[in-house]
C-alpha positions as CSV (number, residue, x, y, z in Angstrom):
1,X,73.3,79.1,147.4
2,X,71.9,82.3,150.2
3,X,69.2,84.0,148.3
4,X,71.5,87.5,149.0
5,X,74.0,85.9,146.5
6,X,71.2,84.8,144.3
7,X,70.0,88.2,144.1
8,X,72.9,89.1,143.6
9,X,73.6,87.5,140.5
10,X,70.4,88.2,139.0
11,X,71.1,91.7,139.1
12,X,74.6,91.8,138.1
13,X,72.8,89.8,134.7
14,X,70.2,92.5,134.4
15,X,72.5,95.3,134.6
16,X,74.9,93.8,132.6
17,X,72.3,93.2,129.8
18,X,71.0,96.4,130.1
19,X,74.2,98.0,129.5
20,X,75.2,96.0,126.8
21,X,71.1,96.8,124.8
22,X,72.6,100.7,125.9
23,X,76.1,99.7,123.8
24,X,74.1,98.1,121.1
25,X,71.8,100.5,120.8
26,X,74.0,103.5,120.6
27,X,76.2,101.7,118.3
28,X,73.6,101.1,116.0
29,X,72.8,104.8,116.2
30,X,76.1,106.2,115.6
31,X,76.1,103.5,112.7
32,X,72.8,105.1,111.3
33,X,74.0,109.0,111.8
34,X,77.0,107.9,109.6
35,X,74.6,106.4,107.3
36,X,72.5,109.0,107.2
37,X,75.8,111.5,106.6
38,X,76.4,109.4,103.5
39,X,72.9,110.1,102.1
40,X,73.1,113.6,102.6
41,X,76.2,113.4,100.8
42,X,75.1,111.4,97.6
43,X,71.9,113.9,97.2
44,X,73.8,116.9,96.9
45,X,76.1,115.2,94.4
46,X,79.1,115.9,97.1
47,X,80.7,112.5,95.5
48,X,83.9,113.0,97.3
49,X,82.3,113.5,100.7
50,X,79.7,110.8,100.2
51,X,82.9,108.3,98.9
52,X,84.7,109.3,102.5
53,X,81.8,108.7,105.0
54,X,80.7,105.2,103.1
55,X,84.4,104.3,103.7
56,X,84.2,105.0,107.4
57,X,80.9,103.0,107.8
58,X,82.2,100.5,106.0
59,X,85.7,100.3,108.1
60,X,83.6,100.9,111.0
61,X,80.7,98.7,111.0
62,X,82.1,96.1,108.6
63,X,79.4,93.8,109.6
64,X,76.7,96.7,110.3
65,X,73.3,96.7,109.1
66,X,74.0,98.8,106.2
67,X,77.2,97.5,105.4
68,X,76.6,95.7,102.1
69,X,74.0,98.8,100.8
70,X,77.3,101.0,102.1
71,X,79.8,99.1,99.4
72,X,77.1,99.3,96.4
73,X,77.0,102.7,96.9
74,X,80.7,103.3,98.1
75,X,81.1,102.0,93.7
76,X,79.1,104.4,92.3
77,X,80.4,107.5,94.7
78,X,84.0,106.2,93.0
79,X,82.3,106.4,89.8
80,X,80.6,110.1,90.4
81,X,84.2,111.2,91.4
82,X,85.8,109.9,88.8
83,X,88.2,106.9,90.5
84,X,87.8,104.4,87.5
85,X,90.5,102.0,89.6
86,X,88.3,102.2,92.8
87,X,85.1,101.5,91.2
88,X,86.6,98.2,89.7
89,X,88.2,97.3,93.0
90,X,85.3,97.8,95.3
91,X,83.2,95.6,92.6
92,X,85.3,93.4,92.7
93,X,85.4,93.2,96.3
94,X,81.9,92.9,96.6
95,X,81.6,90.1,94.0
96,X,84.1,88.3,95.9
97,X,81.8,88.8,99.4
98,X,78.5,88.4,98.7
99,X,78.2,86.3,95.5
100,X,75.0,85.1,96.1
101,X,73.7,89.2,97.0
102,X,70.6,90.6,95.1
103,X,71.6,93.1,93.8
104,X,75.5,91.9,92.8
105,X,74.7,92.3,89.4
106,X,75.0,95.9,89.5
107,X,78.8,95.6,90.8
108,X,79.3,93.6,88.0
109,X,77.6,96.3,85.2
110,X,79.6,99.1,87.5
111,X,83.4,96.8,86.1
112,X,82.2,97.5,82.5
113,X,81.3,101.0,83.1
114,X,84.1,102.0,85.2
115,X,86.5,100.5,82.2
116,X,84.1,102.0,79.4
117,X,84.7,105.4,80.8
118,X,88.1,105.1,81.7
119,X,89.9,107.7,80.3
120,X,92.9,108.0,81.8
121,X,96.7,107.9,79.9
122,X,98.1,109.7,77.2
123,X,96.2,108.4,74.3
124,X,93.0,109.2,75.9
125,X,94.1,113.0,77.1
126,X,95.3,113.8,73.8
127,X,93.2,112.0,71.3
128,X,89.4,113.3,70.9
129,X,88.2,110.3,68.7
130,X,87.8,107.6,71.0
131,X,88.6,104.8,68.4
132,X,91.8,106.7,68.3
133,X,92.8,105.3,72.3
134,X,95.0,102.3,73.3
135,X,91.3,99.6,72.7
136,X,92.5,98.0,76.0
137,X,90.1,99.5,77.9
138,X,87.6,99.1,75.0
139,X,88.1,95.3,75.4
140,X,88.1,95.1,78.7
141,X,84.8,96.7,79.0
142,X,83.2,94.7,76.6
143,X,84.5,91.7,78.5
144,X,83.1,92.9,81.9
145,X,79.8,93.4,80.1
146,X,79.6,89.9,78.5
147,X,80.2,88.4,82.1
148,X,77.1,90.3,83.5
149,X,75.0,89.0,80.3
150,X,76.4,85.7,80.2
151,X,75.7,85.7,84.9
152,X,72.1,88.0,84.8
153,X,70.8,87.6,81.5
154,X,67.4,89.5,83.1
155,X,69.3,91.8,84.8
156,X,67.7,95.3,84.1
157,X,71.0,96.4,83.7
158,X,71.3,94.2,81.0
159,X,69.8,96.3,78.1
160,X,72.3,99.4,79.1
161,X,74.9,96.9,78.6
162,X,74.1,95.1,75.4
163,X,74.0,98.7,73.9
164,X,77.3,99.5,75.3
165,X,78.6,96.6,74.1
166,X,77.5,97.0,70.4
167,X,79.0,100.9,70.6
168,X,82.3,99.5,72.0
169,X,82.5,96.5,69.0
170,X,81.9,98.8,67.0
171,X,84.5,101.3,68.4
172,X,87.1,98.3,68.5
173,X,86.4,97.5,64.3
174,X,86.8,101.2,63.9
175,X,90.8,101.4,65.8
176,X,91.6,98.1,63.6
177,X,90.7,100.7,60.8
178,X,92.6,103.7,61.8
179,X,95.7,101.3,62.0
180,X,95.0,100.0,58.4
181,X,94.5,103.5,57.3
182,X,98.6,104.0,59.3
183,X,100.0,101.5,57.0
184,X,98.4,102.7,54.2
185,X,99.9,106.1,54.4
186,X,103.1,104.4,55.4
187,X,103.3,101.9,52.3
188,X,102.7,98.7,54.4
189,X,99.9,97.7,51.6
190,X,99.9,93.8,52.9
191,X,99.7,94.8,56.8
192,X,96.6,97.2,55.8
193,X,95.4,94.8,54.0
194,X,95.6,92.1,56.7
195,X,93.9,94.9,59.5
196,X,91.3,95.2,56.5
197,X,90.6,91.3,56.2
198,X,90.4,91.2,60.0
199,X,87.7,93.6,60.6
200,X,85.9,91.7,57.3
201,X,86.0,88.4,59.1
202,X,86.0,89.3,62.9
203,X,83.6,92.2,63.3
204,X,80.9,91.0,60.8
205,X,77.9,93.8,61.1
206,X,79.8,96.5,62.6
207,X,79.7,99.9,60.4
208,X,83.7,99.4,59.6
209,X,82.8,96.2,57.6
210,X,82.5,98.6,54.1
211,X,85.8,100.5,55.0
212,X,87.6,96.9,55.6
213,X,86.6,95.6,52.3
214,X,87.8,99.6,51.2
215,X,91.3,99.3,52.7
216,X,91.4,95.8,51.1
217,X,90.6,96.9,47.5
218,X,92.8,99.6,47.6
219,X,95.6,97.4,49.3
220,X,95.7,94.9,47.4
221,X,95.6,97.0,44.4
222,X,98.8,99.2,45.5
223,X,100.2,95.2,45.5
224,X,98.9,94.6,42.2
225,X,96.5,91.5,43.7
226,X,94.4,92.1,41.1
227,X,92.4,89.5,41.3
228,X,92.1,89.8,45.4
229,X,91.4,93.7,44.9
230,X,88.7,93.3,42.2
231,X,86.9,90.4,44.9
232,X,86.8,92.8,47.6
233,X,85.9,95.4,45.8
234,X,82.8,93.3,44.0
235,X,81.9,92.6,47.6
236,X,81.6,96.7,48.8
237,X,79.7,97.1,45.2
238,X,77.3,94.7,46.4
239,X,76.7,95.2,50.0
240,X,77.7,98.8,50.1
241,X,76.5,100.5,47.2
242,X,76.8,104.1,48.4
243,X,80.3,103.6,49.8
244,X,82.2,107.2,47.9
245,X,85.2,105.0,47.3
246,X,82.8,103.6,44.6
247,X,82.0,105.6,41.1
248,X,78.8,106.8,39.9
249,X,79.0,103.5,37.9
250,X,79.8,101.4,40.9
251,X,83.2,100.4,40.5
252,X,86.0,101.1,42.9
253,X,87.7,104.1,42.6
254,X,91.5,103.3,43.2
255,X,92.3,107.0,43.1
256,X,89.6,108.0,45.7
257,X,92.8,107.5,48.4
258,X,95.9,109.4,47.7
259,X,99.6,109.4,49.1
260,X,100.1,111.6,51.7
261,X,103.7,111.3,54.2
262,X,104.2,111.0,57.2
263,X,105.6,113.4,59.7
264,X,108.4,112.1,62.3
265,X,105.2,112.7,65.1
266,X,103.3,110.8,63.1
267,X,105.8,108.1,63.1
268,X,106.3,108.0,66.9
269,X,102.6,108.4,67.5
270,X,101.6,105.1,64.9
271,X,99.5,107.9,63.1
272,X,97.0,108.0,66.1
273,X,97.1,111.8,66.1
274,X,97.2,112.5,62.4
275,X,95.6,115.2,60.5
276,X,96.0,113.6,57.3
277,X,93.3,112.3,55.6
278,X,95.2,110.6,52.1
279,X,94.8,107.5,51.3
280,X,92.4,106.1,54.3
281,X,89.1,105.2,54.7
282,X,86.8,106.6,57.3
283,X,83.1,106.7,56.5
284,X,81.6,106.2,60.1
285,X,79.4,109.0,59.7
286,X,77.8,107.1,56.8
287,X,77.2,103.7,58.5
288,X,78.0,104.0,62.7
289,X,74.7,104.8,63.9
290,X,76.7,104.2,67.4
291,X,79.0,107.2,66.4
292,X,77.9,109.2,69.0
293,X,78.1,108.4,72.6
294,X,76.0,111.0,74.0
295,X,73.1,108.2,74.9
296,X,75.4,106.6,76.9
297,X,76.4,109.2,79.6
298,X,73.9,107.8,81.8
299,X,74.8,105.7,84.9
300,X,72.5,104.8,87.2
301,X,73.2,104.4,91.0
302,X,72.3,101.4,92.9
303,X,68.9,99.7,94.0
């Protein structure tokens, strides 16, 4: 080959390479401004903002170098702005990507809080008790939270979620209650007494245990079960001495719960938004040292 055409090849090479390190390099720099954009963003809590420019790097420079960091932190900008759906999406996502990531354990603690604050639908909107809300997302956020345990055991997001997990048992023992306490003031004495039984046998150390056995006594009583009333009620008497449904002598008062109807809301509504307090049981104050969720407001963002 003539050394002219030689040289000439050479150079087309090293210009060709040095535009291309131009491209690369000022691709990774607009990649970085956007980054940078983003951080901006999540410091000054603008969670909407910081949500819009992750997206972009993310559709941008899918394969970037801060494209994984960009999803983490694309779940909890969701999270800060409220988009419950989108936070369990995009962890899902990124469970599905990068399995084998570092720091994947925090998209799966971000499912379990995105569900445990989801507070969307009627239920939720109307109803200020929590334990008063369709439980789905209750048990769905306890299910997301036994996944991370059962997957990171040592996760350091595993603490946060073993507490949230006992508030939320508790919180599902507590709905099976309010339903019991329903069909008491409706009259349906065995279906109370079955939602009773159930929280007894299903949600053993939960603070709705002495209210179960409660709804049970009283129940069964209603039935004249004597003999099943007078077991369950020997069983609060023993375990739950200072239960009110129980006398100064420490038998079961069957007139502690009184008859009180329903209204035709009441009806439509299962009860959920009754003011009614006759004949029903609700002594979480007593024994739910989980009945405030103030501790739990917390959410951290990601590593």
């Amino acid at each position: 080959m003539p050394k002219l055409s030689v040289l000439a090849v050479l150079l087309a090479l090293i210009f060709t390479g040095c535009a291309s390190n131009k491209e690369e390099k000022a691709e990774k720099s607009s990649e970085q401004s956007v980054y940078e954009s983003a951080q901006k963003y999540l410091r000054t809590s603008s969670w909407e903002a910081a949500a819009q420019t992750l997206e972009l790097l993310e559709e941008t420079f899918p394969f970037g170098t801060y494209a994984e960091q960009a999803q983490l932190e694309l779940i909890y900008a969701y999270f800060r702005s409220n988009e419950h759906d989108s936070v369990i999406a995009a962890s899902d996502r990124f469970i599905r990507l990068h399995p084998q990531h570092r720091n994947v354990d925090y998209a799966y603690y971000m499912r379990g809080i995105a569900a445990f604050f989801n507070d969307t639908g009627l239920f939720s909107a109307l109803a200020t008790d929590t334990t008063r809300r369709d439980p789905g997302s209750a048990r769905e956020s306890f299910n997301y939270f036994a996944q991370l345990l059962e997957r990171f055991p040592t996760s350091p997001y595993a603490k946060d979620a073993q507490k949230r997990m006992i508030y939320l048992r508790n919180s599902l023992a507590r709905s099976e209650i309010n339903v019991a306490n329903y069909y008491m003031l409706r009259g349906a004495y065995l279906a109370a007494a079955n939602r009773g039984k159930y929280v007894v046998e299903n949600f053993q150390l939960t603070p709705a245990v002495p209210d179960g056995l409660a709804v049970m006594a009283q129940a069964y009583k209603m039935m004249e079960m004597d003999d099943l009333s007078e077991d369950a009620a020997e069983v609060l008497t023993h375990n739950y001495p200072d239960h009110p449904a129980l006398d100064n002598d420490g038998k079961f008062n069957y007139k502690y719960a009184s008859r009180s109807s329903l209204s035709w809301f009441d009806y439509l509504t299962l009860g959920l938004f009754s003011k009614k307090q006759g004949m029903s049981f609700d002594t979480r104050e007593r024994y739910n040292a989980f009945y405030s969720r103030r501790d739990l407001d917390s959410v951290p963002p990601p590593n």
